[in-house]
C-alpha positions as CSV (number, residue, x, y, z in Angstrom):
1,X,18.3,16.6,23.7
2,X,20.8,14.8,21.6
3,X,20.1,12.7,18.9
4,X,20.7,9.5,20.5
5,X,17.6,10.0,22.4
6,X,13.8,10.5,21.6
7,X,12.7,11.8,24.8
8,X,11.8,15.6,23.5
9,X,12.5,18.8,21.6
10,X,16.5,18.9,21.6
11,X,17.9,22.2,22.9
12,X,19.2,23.9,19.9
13,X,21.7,26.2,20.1
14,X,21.6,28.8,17.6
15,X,24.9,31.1,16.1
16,X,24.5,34.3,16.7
17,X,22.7,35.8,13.5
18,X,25.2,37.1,10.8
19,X,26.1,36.2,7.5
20,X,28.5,33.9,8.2
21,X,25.7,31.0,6.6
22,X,23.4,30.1,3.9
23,X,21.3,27.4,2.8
24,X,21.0,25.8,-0.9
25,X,18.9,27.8,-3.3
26,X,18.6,28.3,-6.6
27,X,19.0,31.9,-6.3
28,X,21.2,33.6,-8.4
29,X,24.3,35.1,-6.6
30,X,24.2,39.0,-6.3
31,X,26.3,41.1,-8.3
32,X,25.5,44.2,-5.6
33,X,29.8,43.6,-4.7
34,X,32.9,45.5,-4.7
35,X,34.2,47.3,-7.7
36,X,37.6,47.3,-8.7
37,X,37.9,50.6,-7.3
38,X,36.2,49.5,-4.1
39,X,39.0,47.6,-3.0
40,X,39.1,46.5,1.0
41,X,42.0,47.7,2.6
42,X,44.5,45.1,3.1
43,X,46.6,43.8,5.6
44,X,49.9,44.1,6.1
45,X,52.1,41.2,4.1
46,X,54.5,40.5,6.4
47,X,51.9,39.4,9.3
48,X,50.2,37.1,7.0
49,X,53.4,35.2,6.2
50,X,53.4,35.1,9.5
51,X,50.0,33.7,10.2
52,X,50.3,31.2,7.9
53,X,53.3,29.8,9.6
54,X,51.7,29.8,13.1
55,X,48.7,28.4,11.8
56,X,50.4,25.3,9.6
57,X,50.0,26.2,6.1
58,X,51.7,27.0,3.2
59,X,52.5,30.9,2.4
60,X,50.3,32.0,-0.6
61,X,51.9,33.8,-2.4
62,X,48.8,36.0,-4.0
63,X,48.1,37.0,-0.5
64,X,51.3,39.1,-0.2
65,X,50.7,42.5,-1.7
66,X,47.4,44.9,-2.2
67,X,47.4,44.3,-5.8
68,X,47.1,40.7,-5.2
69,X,44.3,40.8,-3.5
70,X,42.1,43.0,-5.0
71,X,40.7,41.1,-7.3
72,X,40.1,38.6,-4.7
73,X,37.0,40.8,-3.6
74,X,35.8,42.0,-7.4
75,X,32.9,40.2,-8.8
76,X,31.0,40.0,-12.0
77,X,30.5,43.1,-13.5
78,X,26.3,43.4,-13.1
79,X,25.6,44.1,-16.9
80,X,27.5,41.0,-17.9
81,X,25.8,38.8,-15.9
82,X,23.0,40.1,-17.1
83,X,24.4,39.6,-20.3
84,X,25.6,36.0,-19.8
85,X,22.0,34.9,-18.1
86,X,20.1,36.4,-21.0
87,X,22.3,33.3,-23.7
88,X,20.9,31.0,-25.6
89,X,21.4,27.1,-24.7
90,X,23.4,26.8,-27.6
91,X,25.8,29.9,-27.0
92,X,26.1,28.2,-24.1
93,X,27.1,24.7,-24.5
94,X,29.6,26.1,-27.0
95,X,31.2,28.6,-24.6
96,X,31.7,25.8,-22.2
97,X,33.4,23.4,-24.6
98,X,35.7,26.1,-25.4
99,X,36.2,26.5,-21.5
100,X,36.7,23.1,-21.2
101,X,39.5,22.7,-24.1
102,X,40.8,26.2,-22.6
103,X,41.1,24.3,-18.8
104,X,43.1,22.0,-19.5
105,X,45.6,25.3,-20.0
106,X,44.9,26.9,-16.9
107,X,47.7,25.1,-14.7
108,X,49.8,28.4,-15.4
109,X,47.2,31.1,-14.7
110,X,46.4,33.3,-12.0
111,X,43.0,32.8,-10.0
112,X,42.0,36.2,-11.0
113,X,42.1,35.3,-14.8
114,X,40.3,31.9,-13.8
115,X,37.2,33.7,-12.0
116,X,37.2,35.6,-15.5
117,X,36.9,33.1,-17.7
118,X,34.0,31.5,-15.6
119,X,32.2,34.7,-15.9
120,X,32.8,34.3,-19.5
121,X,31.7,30.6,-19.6
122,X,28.6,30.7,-17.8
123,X,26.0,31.9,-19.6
124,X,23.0,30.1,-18.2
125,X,23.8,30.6,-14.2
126,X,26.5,29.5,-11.9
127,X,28.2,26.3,-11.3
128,X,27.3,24.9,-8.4
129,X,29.7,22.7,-6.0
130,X,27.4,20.0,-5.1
131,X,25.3,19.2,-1.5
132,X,25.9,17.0,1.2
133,X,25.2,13.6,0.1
134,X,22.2,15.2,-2.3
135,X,21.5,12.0,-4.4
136,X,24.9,11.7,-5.9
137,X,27.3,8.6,-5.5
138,X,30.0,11.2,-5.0
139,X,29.6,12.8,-1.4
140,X,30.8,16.2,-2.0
141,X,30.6,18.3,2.0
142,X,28.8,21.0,1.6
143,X,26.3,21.3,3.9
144,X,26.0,24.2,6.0
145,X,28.0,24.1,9.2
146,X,25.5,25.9,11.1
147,X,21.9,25.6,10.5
148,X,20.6,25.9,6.8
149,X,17.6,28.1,7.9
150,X,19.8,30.7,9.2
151,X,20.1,32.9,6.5
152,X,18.6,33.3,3.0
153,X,20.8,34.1,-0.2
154,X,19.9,37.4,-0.4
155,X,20.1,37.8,3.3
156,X,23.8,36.0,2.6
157,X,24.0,38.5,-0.4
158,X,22.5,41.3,1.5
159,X,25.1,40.7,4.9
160,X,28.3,40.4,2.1
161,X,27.8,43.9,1.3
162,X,27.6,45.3,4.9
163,X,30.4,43.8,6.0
164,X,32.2,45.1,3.1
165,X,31.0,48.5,4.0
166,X,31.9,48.0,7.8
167,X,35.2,46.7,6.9
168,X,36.3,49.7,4.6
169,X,35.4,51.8,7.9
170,X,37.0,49.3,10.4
171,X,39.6,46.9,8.4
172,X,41.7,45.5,11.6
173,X,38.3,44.0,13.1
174,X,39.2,40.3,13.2
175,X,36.0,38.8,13.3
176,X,34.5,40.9,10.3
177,X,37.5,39.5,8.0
178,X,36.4,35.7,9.4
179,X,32.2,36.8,9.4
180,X,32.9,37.6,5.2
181,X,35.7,34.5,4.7
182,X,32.6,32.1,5.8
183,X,30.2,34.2,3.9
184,X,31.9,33.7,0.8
185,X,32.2,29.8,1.4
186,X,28.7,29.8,1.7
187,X,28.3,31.9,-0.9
188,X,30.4,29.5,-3.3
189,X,28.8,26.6,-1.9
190,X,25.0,27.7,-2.0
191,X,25.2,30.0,-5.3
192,X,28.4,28.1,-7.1
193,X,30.8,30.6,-7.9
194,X,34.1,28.7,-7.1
195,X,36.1,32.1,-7.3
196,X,34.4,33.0,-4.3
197,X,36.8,30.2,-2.9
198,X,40.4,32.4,-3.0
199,X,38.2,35.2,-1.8
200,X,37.1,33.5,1.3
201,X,41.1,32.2,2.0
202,X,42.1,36.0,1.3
203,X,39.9,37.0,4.0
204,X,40.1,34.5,6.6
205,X,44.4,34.8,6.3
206,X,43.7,38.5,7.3
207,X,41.6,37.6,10.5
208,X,44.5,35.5,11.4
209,X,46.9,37.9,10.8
210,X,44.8,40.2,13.3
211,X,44.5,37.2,15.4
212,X,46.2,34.3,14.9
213,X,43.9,32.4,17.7
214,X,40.4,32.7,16.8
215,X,38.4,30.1,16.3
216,X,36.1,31.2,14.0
217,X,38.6,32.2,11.0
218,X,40.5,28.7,12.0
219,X,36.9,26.8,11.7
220,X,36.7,28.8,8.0
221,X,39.5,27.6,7.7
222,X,38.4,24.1,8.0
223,X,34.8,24.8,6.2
224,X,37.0,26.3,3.3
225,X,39.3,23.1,2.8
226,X,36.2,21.0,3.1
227,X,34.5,22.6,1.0
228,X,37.7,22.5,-1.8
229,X,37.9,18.6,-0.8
230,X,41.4,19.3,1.3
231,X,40.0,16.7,3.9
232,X,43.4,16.6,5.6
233,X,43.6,20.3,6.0
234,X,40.1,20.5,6.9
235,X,40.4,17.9,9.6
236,X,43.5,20.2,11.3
237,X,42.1,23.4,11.2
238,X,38.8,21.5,12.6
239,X,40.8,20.4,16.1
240,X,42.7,23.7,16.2
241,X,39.6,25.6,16.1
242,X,38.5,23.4,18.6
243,X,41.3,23.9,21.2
244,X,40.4,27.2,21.5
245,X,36.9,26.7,21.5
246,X,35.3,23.4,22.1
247,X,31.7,24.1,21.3
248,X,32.4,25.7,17.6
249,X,29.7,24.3,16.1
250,X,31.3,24.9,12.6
251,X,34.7,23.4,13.8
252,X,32.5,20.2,15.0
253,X,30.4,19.5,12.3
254,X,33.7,19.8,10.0
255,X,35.7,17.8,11.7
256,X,32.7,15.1,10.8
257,X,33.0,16.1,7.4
258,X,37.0,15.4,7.4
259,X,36.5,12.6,9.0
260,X,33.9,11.1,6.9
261,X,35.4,12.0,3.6
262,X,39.1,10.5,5.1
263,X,37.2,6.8,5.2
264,X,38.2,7.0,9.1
265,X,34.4,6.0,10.0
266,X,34.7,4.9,13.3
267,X,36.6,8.1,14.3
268,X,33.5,9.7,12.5
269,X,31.2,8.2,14.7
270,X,32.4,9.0,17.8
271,X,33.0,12.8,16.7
272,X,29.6,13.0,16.0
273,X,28.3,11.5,19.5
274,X,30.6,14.3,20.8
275,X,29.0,17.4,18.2
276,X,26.5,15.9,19.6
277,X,26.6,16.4,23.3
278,X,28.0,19.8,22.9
279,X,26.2,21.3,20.3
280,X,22.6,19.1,19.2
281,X,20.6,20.8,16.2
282,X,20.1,20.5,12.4
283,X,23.9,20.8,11.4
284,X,25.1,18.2,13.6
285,X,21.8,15.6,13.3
286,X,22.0,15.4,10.1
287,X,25.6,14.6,10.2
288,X,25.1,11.9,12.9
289,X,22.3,10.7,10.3
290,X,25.0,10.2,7.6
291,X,27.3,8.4,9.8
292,X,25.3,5.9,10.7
293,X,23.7,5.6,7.1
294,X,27.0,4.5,6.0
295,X,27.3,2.1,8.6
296,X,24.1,0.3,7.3
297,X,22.5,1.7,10.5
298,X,19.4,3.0,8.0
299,X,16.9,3.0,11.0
300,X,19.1,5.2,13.1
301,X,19.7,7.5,10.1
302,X,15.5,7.8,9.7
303,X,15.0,8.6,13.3
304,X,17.7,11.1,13.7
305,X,16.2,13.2,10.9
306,X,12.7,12.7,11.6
307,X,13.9,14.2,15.0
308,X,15.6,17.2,13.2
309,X,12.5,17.8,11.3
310,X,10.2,17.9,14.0
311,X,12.3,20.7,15.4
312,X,12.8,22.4,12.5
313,X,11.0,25.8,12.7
314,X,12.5,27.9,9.4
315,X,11.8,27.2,5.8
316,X,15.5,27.1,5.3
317,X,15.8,24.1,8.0
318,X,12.6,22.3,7.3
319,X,13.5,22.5,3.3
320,X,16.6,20.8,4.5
321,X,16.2,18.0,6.6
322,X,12.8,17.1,4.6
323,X,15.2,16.7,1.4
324,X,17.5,14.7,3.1
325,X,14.9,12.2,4.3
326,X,13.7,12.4,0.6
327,X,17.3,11.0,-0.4
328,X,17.1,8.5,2.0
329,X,13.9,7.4,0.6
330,X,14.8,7.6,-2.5
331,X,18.2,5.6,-1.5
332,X,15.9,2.5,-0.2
333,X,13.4,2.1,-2.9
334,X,10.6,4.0,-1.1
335,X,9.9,6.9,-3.8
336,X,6.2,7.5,-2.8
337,X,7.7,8.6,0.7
338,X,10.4,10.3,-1.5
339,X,8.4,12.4,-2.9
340,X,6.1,13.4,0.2
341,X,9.5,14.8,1.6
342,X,10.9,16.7,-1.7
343,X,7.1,18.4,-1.8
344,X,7.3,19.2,1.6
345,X,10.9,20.8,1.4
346,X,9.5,22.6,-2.0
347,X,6.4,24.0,0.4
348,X,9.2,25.7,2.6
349,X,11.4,26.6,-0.6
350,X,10.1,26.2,-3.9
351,X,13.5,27.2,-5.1
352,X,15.5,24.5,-3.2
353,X,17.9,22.8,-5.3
354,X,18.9,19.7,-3.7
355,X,14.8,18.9,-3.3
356,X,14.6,19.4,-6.8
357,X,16.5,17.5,-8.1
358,X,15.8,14.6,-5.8
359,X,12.4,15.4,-7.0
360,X,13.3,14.2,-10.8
361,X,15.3,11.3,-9.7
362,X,12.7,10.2,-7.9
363,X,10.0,11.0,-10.6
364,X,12.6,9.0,-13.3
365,X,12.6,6.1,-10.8
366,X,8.6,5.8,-10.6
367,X,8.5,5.7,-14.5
368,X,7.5,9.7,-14.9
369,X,10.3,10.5,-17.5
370,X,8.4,13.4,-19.1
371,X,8.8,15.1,-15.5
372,X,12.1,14.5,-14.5
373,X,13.6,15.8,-17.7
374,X,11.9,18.7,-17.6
375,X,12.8,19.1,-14.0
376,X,16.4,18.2,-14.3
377,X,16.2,20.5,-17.4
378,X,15.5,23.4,-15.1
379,X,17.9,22.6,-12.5
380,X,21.3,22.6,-14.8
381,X,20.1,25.9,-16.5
382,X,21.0,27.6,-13.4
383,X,23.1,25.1,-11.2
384,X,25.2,22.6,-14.1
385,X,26.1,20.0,-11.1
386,X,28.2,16.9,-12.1
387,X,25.3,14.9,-10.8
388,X,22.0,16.3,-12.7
389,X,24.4,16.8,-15.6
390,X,24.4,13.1,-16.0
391,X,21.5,12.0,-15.0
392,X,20.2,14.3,-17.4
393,X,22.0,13.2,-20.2
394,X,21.4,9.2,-19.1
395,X,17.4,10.1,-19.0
396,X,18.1,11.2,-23.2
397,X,19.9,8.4,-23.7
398,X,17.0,6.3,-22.0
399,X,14.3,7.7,-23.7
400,X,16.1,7.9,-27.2
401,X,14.5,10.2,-29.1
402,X,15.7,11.9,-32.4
403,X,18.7,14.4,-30.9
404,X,19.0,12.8,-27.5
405,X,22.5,11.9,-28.2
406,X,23.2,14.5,-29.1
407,X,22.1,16.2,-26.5
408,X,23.3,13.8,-23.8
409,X,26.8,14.7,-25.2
410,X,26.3,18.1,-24.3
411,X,25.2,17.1,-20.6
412,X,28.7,15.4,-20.2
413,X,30.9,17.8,-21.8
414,X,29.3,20.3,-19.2
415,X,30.4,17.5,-16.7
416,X,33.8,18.0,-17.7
417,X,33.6,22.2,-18.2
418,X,32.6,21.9,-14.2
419,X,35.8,20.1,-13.4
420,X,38.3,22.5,-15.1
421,X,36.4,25.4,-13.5
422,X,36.3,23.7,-10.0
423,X,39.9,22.7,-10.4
424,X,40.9,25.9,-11.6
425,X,39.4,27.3,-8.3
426,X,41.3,25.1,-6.0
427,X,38.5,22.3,-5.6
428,X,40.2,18.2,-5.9
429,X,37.3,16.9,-8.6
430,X,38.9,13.6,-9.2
431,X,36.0,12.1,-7.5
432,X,33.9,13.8,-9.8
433,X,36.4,13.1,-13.0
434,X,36.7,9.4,-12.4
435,X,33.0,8.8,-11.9
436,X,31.3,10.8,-14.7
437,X,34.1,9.5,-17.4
438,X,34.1,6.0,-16.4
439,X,30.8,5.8,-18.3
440,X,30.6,9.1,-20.6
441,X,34.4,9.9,-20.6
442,X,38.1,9.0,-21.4
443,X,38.4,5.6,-19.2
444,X,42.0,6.4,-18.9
445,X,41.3,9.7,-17.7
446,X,39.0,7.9,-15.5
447,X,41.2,5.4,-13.7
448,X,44.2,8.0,-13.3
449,X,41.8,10.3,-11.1
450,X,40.2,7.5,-9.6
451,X,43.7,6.0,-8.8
452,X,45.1,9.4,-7.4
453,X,42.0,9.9,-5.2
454,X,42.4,6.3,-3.6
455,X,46.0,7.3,-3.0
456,X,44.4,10.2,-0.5
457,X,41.4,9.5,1.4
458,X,40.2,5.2,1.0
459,X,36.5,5.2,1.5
460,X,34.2,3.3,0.4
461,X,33.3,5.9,-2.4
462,X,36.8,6.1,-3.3
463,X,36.7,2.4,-3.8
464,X,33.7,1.9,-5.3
465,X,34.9,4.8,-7.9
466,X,38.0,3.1,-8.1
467,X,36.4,-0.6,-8.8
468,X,34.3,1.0,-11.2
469,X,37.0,3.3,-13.3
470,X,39.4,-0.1,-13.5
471,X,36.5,-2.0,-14.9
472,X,35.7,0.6,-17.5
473,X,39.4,0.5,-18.2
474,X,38.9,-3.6,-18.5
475,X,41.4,-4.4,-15.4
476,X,38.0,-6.6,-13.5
477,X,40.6,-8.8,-11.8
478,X,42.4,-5.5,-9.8
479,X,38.6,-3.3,-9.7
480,X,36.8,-6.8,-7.7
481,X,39.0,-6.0,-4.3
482,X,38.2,-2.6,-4.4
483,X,34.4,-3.2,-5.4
484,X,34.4,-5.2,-2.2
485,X,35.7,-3.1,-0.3
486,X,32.8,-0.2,-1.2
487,X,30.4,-2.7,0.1
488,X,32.1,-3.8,3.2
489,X,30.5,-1.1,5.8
490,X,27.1,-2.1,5.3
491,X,26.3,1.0,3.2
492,X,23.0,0.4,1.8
493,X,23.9,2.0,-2.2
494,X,22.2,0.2,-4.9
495,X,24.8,1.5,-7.4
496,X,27.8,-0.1,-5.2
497,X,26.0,-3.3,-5.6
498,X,25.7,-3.0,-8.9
499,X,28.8,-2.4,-9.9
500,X,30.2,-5.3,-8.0
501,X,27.7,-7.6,-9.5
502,X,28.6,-6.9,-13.1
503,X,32.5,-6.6,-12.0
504,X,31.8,-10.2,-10.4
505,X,30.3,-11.4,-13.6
506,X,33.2,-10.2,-15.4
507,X,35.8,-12.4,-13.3
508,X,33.4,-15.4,-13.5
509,X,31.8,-14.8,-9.9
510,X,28.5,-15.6,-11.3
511,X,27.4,-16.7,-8.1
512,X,28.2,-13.5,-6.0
513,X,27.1,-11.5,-9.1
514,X,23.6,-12.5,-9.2
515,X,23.3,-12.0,-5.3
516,X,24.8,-8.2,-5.5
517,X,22.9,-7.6,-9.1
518,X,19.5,-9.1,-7.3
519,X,19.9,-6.8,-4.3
520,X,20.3,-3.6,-6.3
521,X,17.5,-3.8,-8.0
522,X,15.8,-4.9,-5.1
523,X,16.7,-2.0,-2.6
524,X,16.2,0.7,-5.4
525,X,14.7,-1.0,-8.6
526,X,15.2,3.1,-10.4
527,X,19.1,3.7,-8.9
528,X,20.4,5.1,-12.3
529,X,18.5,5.0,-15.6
530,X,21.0,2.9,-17.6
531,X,22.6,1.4,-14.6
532,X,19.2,0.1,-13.5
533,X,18.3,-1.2,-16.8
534,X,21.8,-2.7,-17.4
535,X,21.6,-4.8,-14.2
536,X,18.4,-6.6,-15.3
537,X,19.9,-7.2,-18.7
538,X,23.3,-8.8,-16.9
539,X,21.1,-10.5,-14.2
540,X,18.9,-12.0,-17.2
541,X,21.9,-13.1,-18.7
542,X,23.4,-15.3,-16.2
543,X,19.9,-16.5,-14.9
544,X,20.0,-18.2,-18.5
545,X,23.6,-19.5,-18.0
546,X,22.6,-21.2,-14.8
C-alpha cells in the first residue's frame, strides 16, 4: 500500500541486508578501522579520472595516487579516542575555540590534516551532522535512505570492518567499494565524524571506476552530496542512478531530498507520489510526510506517519517514525502527545538522539527547564549539534543563573567550532552560519551566509534565514519580502511567524505584526525560549500602542 491510501499494511520492500545503512544513535563511532599500514588497495588513477568524467563531476585531485588515499580509510587512533572521551568540559570548550580560531585557516589544508585536527578537537564525542527535519529550523537531509531499522551502529561499525577485510582480499568488486562509500555516509551522518565524508567519495569513485553504471555507487553518490548539502549534485546523481535502475530506493528518496532542499516543492511532491508507487516503506513515508508538512497539509503529514508506525516492526524504525510524529507534535503546540511519541521512540532506543532531544525541547516548552537542560546537557556531550547547542545555551540564558552566560557563550562558540569542522569536511553550513549568528553571532557574518545560501537553493528556510539575518543586520525594509516569502507555502513554523511579526513591527506593519506574532504563540506557545518570550513582549507592546 502506498501512503496515499489507508486501506492496509503497505508492502514494504526491504534492501537486501548489508551495511550500506544506519539509523541515529548516540553510539559512539568504532575505532575497530584500518591502520595506516592497513591501507585498501587502490584503484588505478587513470580510470578514476576517467569515471569522474563519464559520471559529470569534477576530477579530485586527492583521488589520484595510493598515497592520497590512504588516509582516506585511517581513523582515530583507539587510545586517543579514548583519550579525548575521557576530557574534562573545560579542556574541551577550550580545545574547540582554538579549533574554531584555527578553521578559519583551514582553506589551504589537506582533508587528511582536517580529519586530524577534529580528532584533536573533540574531546567529549563526535560532531554530529544534524537529522532530517529533527526540531531544527534548519532542515539538514539526513535521514536514512533506506529504512532506519536496518542496521544498528555497531552492526554499521561491525559491517565497515568486513568489508574492509573482504576488500583487501577482492579490491576490483564494485559493489563492495559502493556497500563501504554508503557505509561511511551513514556512518558520518549517524555517528558525526565529517571525515568519514572524503572517505565515502574515495570509495564510491573506485566502484565507478570498476563500473561506471551502477546504480548503487551513483545513488551514494547522490546520498553523499545530500548529505554535504550539494543539493544540485545530489539531485543529478539521484536521476542517473535512476536511469539505470528505477526502483533505487536510495536514488528515490534522494532525489526528494534535492528536491526539497532546492525549494522546487511541487516537483518534490510529485517525486514522492512516484517513491511512492515504486518503493512504499519508512524511508519514502516519511519523506511524503515532510512534503506535505511544508505545504501546510499537517493532516496528511500525521496520517502518513501514523501509517509508517503501524508498520514499523524494528526498534530502529519504530524509534524513528515515533520521533518524527513527536516533532510534529511538538511543531503544533501539542507537547503532551509530543512526549508520548519521544517516550515511545526511547522504549525502542533509549540512546536515540533525535528523540532526545525533541524530548528536552518539548520538556522546555511545558515549563520543565530543570529537565531539558539536563537532557540537552547530555545530548551535546556526545553529539555538539548546531541545534541543541543553542537551544542549550538560550535555556541558560532563560533561566539566568550565576554563570549562565557564561556558559551560554560556550554553547555558541561550539556552534561556530561545528561549522569550521563541517566546512572543513566538504559540508555548505551557511544555513547553519547565518541562523545561529543572527542571534548569538557576527550579524555580518550572518547576512553574507544567509545571502550566499539564497543565491543557491530559495526555499522557504533560506528565506526565512535570510529575512531573519537582514533584520539582525538592521536592513527590515529588504528582510520583510523575504520573511514573506518563508511563510507563503502554508508551512505551519511558529518561528517563521515570528520572525515576520517582529520584522513587520519594525517597518511599521503593526497590523500584520500582531496577526503573525498572535499566531506563533498560538500554534506553539514554547517555539524557542527567548524567541517565545520575546514575541509576547513585542505583541504586548503594540497591543498598548493600539
Amino acid at each position: 500500500m502506498s501512503a496515499r491510501r489507508n486501506d492496509g499494511e503497505p508492502e514494504r520492500e526491504r534492501p537486501e541486508s548489508g551495511p550500506e545503512s544506519g539509523r541515529e544513535s548516540g553510539d559512539t563511532p568504532s575505532t575497530e578501522h584500518l591502520t595506516d599500514t592497513e591501507t585498501l588497495p587502490e584503484a588505478p588513477s587513470e580510470t578514476l579520472a576517467e569515471t569522474d568524467e563519464e559520471a559529470g563531476s569534477e576530477p579530485d585531485a586527492e583521488a589520484g595516487s595510493a598515497s592520497d588515499s590512504e588516509d582516506a580509510f585511517a581513523v582515530q587512533d583507539t587510545e586517543a579516542t579514548e583519550t579525548l572521551e575521557a576530557a574534562e568540559t573545560d579542556d574541551r570548550v577550550a580545545a574547540v575555540r582554538r579549533v574554531a580560531a584555527a578553521g578559519r585557516r583551514w582553506r589551504g589544508l589537506q582533508l587528511g590534516a582536517c580529519a586530524a585536527m577534529l580528532a584533536v578537537a573533540l574531546t567529549a564525542g563526535a560532531i554530529a551532522l544534524g537529522a532530517a527535519h529533527d526540531g531544527q529550523d534548519t532542515p539538514v537531509v539526513a535521514a536514512a535512505a533506506v529504512s532506519p531499522g536496518l542496521l544498528a551502529s555497531a552492526d554499521l561499525d561491525q559491517g565497515i570492518a568486513s568489508l574492509q577485510a573482504h576488500l583487501r582480499a577482492q579490491p576490483r568488486d564494485f559493489g563492495g567499494w559502493a556497500t563501504l562509500g554508503l557505509a561511511y555516509v551513514e556512518q558520518a551522518r549517524t555517528n558525526g565524524d565529517p571525515s568519514r565524508y572524503p572517505q565515502a567519495e574515495q570509495a564510491l569513485k573506485r566502484s565507478l571506476a570498476l563500473r561506471p553504471d551502477n546504480d548503487q555507487a551513483l545513488a551514494g553518490r547522490a546520498a553523499l552530496a545530500a548529505a554535504r548539502h550539494d543539493f544540485p549534485n545530489a539531485l543529478k546523481y539521484a536521476d542517473l542512478a535512476l536511469k539505470q535502475n528505477p526502483y533505487s530506493e536510495r536514488a528515490l528518496c534522494s532525489r526528494i531530498d534535492a528536491l526539497v532542499e532546492l525549494g522546487r516543492y511541487e516537483d518534490a511532491e510529485r517525486a514522492a507520489d512516484t517513491a511512492d508507487e515504486r518503493r512504499p516503506g519508512v524511508p519514502v513515508f516519511t519523506r511524503y510526510a515532510y512534503v506535505h508538512e511544508l505545504r501546510g497539509d499537517v493532516t496528511t503529514a500525521r496520517r502518513v506517519l501514523d501509517q509508517a508506525l503501524s508498520s514499523s516492526t524494528s526498534p530502529g524504525d519504530i524509534a524513528y517514525v515515533a520521533a518524527q510524529l513527536g516533532q510534529l507534535a511538538w511543531s503544533q503546540g501539542d507537547y503532551a502527545d509530543a512526549l508520548t511519541h519521544y517516550a515511545r521512540a526511547l522504549a525502542a532506543d533509549e540512546n536515540y538522539l533525535p528523540a532526545l532531544e525533541g524530548r528536552a525541547r518539548a520538556q522546555a516548552a511545558s515549563g520543565r527547564r530543570a529537565e531539558a537542560i539536563e537532557g540537552l546537557e547530555n545530548v551535546v556531550a556526545r553529539f555538539p549539534l548546531p541545534g541543541p547547542l543553542v537551544e542549550l545555551g538560550e535555556l541558560y540564558e532563560a533561566r539566568g543563573a550565576e554563570g549562565d552566560a557564561a556558559k551560554a557563550e560556550d554553547q555558541y562558540v561550539l556552534v561556530d567550532a561545528w561549522t569550521a569542522l563541517a566546512r572543513a569536511n566538504g559540508v555548505n553550513a551557511d544555513l547553519d552560519t547565518a541562523l545561529a549568528a543572527a542571534d548569538h553571532g557576527d550579524r555580518a557574518a550572518a547576512l553574507r551566509a544567509a545571502r550566499a545560501e539564497w543565491d543557491r537553493r530559495q526555499t522557504v528556510h533560506t528565506a526565512d534565514a535570510l529575512a531573519w539575518a537582514l533584520h539582525a543586520d538592521g536592513k527590515d525594509a529588504e528582510a520583510l519580502s523575504y520573511a514573506r516569502k518563508a511563510t507563503e507555502t502554508g508551512y505551519r513554523n511558529a518561528s517563521f511567524l515570528y520572525h515576520r511579526g517582529v520584522i513587520e513591527q519594525a517597518t511599521g506593519h503593526a497590523r500584520d505584526a500582531r496577526t503573525h506574532l498572535s499566531a506563533a504563540l498560538k500554534l506553539n506557545p514554547g517555539f524557542s525560549p527567548l524567541g517565545a518570550r520575546e514575541a509576547r513582549t513585542a505583541l504586548k507592546t503594540l497591543e498598548a500602542d493600539k
